[in-house]
Biopython code that builds the backbone (N, CA, C, O; Angstrom):
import numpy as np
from Bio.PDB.StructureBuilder import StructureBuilder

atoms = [
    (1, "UNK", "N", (32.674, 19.462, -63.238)),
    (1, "UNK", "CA", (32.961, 20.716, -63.900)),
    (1, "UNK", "C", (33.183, 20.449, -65.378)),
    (1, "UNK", "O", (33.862, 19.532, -65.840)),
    (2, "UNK", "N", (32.418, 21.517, -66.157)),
    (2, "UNK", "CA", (32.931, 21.153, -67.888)),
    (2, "UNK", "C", (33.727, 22.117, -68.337)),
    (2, "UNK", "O", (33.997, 23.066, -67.601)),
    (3, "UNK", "N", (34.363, 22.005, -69.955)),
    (3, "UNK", "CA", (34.904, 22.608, -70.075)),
    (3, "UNK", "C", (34.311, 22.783, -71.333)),
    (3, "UNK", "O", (33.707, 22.060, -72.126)),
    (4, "UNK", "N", (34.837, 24.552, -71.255)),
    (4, "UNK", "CA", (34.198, 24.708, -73.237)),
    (4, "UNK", "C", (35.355, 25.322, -73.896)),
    (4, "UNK", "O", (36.132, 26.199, -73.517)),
    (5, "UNK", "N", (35.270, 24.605, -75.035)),
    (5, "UNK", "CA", (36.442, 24.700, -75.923)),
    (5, "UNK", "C", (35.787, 25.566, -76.968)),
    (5, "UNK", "O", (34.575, 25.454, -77.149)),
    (6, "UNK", "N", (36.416, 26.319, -77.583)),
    (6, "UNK", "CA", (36.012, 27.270, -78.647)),
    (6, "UNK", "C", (35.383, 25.808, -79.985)),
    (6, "UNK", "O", (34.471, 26.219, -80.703)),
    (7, "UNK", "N", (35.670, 24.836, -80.165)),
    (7, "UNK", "CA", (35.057, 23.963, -81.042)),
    (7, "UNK", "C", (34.027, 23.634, -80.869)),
    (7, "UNK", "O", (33.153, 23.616, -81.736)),
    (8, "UNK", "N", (33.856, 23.202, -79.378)),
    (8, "UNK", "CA", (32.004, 23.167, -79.100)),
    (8, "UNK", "C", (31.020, 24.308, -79.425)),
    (8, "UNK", "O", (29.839, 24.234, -79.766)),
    (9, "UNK", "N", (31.924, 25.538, -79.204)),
    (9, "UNK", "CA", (30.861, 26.382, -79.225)),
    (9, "UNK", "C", (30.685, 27.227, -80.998)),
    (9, "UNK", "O", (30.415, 28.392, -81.293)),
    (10, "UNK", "N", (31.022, 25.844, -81.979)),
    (10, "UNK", "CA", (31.043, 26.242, -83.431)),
    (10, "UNK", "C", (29.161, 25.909, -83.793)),
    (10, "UNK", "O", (28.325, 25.042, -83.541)),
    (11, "UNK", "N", (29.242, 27.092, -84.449)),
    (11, "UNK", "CA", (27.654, 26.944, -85.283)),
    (11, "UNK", "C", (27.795, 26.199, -86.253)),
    (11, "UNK", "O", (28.478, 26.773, -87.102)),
    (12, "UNK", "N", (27.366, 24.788, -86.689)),
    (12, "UNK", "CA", (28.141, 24.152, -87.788)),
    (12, "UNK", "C", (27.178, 24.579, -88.757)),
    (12, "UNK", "O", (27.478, 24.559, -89.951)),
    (13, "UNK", "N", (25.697, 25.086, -88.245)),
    (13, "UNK", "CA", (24.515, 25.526, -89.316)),
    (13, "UNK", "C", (25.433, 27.108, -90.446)),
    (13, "UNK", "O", (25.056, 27.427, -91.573)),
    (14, "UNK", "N", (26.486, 27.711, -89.754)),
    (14, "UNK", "CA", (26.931, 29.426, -90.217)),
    (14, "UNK", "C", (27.046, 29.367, -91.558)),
    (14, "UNK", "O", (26.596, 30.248, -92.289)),
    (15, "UNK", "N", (27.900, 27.908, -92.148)),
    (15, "UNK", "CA", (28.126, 28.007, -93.546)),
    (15, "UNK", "C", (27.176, 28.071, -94.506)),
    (15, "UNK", "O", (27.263, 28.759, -95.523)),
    (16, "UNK", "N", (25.844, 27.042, -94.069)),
    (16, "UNK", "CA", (25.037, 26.732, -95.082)),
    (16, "UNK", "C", (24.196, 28.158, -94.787)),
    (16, "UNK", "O", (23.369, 28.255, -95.693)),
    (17, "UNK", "N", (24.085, 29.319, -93.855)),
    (17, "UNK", "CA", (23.584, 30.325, -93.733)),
    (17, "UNK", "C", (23.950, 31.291, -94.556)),
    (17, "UNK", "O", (23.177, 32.110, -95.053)),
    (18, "UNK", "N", (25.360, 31.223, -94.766)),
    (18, "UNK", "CA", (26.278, 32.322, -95.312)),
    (18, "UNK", "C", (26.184, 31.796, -96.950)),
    (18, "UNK", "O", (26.315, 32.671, -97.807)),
    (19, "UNK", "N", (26.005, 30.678, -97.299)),
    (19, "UNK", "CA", (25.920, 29.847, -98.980)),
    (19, "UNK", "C", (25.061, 30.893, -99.216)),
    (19, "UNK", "O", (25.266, 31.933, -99.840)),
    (20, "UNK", "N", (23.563, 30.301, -98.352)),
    (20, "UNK", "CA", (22.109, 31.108, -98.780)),
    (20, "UNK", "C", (22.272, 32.335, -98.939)),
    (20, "UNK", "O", (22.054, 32.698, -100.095)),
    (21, "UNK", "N", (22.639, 33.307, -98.074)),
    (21, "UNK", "CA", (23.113, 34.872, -98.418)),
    (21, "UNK", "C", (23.530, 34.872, -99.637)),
    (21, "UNK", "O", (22.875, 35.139, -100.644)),
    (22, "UNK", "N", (24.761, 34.533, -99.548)),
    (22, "UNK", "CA", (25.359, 34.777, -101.300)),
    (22, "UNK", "C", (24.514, 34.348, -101.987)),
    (22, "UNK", "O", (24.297, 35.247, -102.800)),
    (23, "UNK", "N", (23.794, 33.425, -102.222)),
    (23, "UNK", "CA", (22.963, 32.726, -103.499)),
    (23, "UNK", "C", (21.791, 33.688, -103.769)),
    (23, "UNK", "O", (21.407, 34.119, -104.856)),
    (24, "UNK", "N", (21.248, 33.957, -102.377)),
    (24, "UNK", "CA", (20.421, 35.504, -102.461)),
    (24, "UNK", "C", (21.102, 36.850, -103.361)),
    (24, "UNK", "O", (20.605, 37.467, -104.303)),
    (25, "UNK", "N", (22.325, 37.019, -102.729)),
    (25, "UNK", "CA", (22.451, 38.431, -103.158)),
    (25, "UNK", "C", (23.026, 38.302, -104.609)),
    (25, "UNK", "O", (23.257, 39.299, -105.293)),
    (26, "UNK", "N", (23.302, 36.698, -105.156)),
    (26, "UNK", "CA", (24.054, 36.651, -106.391)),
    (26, "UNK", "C", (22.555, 36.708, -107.375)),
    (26, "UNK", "O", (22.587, 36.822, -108.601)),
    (27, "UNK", "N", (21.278, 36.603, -106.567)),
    (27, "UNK", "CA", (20.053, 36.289, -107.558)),
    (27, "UNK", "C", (19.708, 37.512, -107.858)),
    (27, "UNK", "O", (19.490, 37.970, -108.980)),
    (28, "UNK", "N", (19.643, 38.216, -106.498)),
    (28, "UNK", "CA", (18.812, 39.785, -106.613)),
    (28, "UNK", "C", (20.317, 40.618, -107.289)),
    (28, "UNK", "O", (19.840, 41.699, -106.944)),
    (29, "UNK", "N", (21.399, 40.944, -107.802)),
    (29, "UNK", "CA", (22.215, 41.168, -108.404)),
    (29, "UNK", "C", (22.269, 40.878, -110.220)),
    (29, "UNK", "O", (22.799, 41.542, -111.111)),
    (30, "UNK", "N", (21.474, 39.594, -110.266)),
    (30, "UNK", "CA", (21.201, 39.499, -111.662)),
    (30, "UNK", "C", (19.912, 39.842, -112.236)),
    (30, "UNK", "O", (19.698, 39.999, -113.438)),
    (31, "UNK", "N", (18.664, 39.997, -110.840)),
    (31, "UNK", "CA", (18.025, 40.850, -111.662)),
    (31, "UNK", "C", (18.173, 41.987, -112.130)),
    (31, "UNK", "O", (17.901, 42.540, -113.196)),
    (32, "UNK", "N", (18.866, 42.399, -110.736)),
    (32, "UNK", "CA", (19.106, 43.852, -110.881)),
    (32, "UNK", "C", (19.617, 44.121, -112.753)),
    (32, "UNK", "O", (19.172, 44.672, -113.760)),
    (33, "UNK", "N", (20.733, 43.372, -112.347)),
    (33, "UNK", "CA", (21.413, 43.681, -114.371)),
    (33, "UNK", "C", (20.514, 43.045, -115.243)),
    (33, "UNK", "O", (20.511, 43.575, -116.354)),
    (34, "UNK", "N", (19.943, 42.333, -115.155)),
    (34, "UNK", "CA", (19.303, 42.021, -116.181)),
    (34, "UNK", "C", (17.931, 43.100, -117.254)),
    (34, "UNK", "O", (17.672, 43.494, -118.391)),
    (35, "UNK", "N", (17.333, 43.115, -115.482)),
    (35, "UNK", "CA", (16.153, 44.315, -115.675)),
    (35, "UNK", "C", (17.078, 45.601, -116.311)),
    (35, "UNK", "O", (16.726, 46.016, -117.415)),
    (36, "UNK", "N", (17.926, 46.066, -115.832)),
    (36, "UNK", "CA", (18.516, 46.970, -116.657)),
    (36, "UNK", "C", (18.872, 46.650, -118.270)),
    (36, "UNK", "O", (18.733, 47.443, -119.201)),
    (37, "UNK", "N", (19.116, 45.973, -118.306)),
    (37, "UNK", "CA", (20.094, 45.286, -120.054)),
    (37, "UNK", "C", (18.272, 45.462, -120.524)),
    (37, "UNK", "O", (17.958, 45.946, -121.611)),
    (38, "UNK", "N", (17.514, 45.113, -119.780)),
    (38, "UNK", "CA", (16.060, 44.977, -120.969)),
    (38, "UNK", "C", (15.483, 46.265, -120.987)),
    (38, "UNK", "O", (14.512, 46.384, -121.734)),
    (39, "UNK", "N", (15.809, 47.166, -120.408)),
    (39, "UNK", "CA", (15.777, 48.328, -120.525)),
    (39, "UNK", "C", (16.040, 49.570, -121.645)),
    (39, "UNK", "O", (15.494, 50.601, -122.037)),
    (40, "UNK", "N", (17.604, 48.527, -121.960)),
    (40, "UNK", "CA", (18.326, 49.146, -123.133)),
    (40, "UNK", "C", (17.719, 48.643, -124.671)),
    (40, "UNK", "O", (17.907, 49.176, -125.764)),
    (41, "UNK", "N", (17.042, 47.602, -124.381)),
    (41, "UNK", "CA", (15.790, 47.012, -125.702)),
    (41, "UNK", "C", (15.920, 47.850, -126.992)),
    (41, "UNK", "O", (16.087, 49.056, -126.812)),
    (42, "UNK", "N", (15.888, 47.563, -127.814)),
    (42, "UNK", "CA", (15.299, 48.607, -129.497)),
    (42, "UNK", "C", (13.815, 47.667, -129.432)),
    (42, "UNK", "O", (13.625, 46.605, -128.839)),
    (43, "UNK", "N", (12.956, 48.399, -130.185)),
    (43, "UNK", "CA", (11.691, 47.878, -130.606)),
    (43, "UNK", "C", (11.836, 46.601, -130.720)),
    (43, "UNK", "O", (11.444, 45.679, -130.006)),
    (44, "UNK", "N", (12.654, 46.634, -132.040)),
    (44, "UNK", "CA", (13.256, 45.076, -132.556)),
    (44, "UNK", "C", (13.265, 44.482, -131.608)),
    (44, "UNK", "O", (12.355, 43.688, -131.367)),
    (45, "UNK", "N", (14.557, 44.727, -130.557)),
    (45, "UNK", "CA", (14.614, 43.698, -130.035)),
    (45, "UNK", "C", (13.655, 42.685, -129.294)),
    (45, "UNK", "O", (13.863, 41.483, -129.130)),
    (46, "UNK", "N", (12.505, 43.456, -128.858)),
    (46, "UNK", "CA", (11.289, 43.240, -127.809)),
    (46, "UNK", "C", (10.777, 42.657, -129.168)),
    (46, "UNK", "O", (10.981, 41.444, -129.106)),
    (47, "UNK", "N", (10.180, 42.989, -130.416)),
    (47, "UNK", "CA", (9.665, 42.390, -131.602)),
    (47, "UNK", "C", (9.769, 40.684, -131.612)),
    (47, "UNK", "O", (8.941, 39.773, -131.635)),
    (48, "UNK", "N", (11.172, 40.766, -131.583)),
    (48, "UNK", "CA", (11.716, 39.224, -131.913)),
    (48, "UNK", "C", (11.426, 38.232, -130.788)),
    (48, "UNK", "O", (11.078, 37.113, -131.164)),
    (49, "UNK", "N", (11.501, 38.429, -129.590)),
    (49, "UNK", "CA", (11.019, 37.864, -128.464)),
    (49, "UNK", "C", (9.589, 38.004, -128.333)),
    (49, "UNK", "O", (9.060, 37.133, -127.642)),
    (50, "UNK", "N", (8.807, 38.916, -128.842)),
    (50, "UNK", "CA", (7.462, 38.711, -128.467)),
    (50, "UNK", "C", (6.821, 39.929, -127.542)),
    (50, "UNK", "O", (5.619, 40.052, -127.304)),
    (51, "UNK", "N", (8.004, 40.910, -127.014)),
    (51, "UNK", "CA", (7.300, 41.696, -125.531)),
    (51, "UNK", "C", (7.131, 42.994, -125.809)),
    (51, "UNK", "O", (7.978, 43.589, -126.476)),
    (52, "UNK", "N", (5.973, 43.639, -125.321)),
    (52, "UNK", "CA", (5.837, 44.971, -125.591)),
    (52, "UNK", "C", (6.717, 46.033, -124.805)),
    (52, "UNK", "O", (7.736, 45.677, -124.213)),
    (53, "UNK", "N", (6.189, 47.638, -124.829)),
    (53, "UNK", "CA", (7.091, 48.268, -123.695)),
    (53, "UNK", "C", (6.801, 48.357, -122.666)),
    (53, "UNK", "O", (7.438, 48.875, -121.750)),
    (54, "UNK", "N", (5.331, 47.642, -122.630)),
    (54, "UNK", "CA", (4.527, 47.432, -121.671)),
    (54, "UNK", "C", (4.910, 46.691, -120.552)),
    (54, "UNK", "O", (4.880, 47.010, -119.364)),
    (55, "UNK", "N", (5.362, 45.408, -121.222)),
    (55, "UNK", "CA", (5.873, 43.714, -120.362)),
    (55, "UNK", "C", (7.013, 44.508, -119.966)),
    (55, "UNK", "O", (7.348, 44.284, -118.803)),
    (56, "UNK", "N", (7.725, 45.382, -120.583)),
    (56, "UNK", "CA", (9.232, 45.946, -119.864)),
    (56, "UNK", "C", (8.844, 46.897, -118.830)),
    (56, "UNK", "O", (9.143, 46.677, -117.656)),
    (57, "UNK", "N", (8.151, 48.015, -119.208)),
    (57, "UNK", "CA", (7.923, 48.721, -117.771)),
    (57, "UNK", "C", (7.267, 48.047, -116.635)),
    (57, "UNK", "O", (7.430, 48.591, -115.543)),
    (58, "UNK", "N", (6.657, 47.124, -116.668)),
    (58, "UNK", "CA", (5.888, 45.979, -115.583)),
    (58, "UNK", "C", (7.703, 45.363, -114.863)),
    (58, "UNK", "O", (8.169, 45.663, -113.764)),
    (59, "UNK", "N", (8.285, 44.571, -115.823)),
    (59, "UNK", "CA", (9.434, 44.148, -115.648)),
    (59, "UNK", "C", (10.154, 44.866, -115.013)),
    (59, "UNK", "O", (10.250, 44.618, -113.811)),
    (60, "UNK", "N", (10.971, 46.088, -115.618)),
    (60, "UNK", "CA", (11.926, 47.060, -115.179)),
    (60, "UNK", "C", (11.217, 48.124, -113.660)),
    (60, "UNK", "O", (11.743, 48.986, -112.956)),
    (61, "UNK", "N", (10.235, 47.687, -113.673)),
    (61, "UNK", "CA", (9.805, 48.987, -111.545)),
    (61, "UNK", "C", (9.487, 47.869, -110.833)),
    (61, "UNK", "O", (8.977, 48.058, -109.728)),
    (62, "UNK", "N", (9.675, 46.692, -111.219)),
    (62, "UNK", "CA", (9.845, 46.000, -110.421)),
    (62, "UNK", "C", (11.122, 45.707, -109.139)),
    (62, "UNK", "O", (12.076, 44.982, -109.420)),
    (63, "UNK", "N", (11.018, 46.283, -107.896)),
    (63, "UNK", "CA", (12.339, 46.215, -107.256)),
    (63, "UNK", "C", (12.948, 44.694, -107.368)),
    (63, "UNK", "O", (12.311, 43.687, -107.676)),
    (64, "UNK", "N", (14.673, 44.801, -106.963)),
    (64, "UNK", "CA", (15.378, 43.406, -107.374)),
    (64, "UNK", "C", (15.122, 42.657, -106.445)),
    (64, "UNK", "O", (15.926, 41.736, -106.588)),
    (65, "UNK", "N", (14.406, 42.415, -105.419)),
    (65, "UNK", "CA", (13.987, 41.337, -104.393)),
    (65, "UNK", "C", (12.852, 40.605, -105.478)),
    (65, "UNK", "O", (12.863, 39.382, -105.624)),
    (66, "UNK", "N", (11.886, 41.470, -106.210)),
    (66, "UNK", "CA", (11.004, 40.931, -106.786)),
    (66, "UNK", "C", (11.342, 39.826, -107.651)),
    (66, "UNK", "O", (12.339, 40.083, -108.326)),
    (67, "UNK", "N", (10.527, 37.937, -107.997)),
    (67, "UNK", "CA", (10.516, 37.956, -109.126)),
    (67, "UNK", "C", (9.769, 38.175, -110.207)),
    (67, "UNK", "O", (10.259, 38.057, -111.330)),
]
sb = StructureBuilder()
sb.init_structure("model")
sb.init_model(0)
sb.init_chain("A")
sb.init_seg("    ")
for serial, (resi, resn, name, xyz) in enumerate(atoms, 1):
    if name == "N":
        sb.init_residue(resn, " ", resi, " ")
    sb.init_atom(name, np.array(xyz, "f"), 0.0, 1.0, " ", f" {name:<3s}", serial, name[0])
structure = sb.get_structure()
């Protein structure tokens, strides 16, 4: 006869599952803000970097799963 102890029956894989989640939702969270902040752009600002309003509307409808 065996016995099961609540320790055997630990997923030791849960943590490195639960890291990945967060690291996911901390990525798609900074696009999210980011794509917004480039949103708020002046001409200038897109000028000095190089990008049209073009590269931003391509950028900004892009959903935040996207990179």
């Amino acid at each position: 006869m065996s016995t099961c102890t609540t320790n055997s029956m630990t997923n030791h894989h849960a943590h490195g599952l639960i890291d990945q989640i967060g690291e996911t939702l901390h990525v798609w969270h900074e696009r999210y803000r980011t794509r917004r902040e480039l949103a708020q752009w002046t001409t200038r600002d897109l000028q000095d970097v190089g990008l049209s309003w073009s590269d931003v509307a391509l950028e900004v409808d892009k959903p935040f799963w996207r990179a």
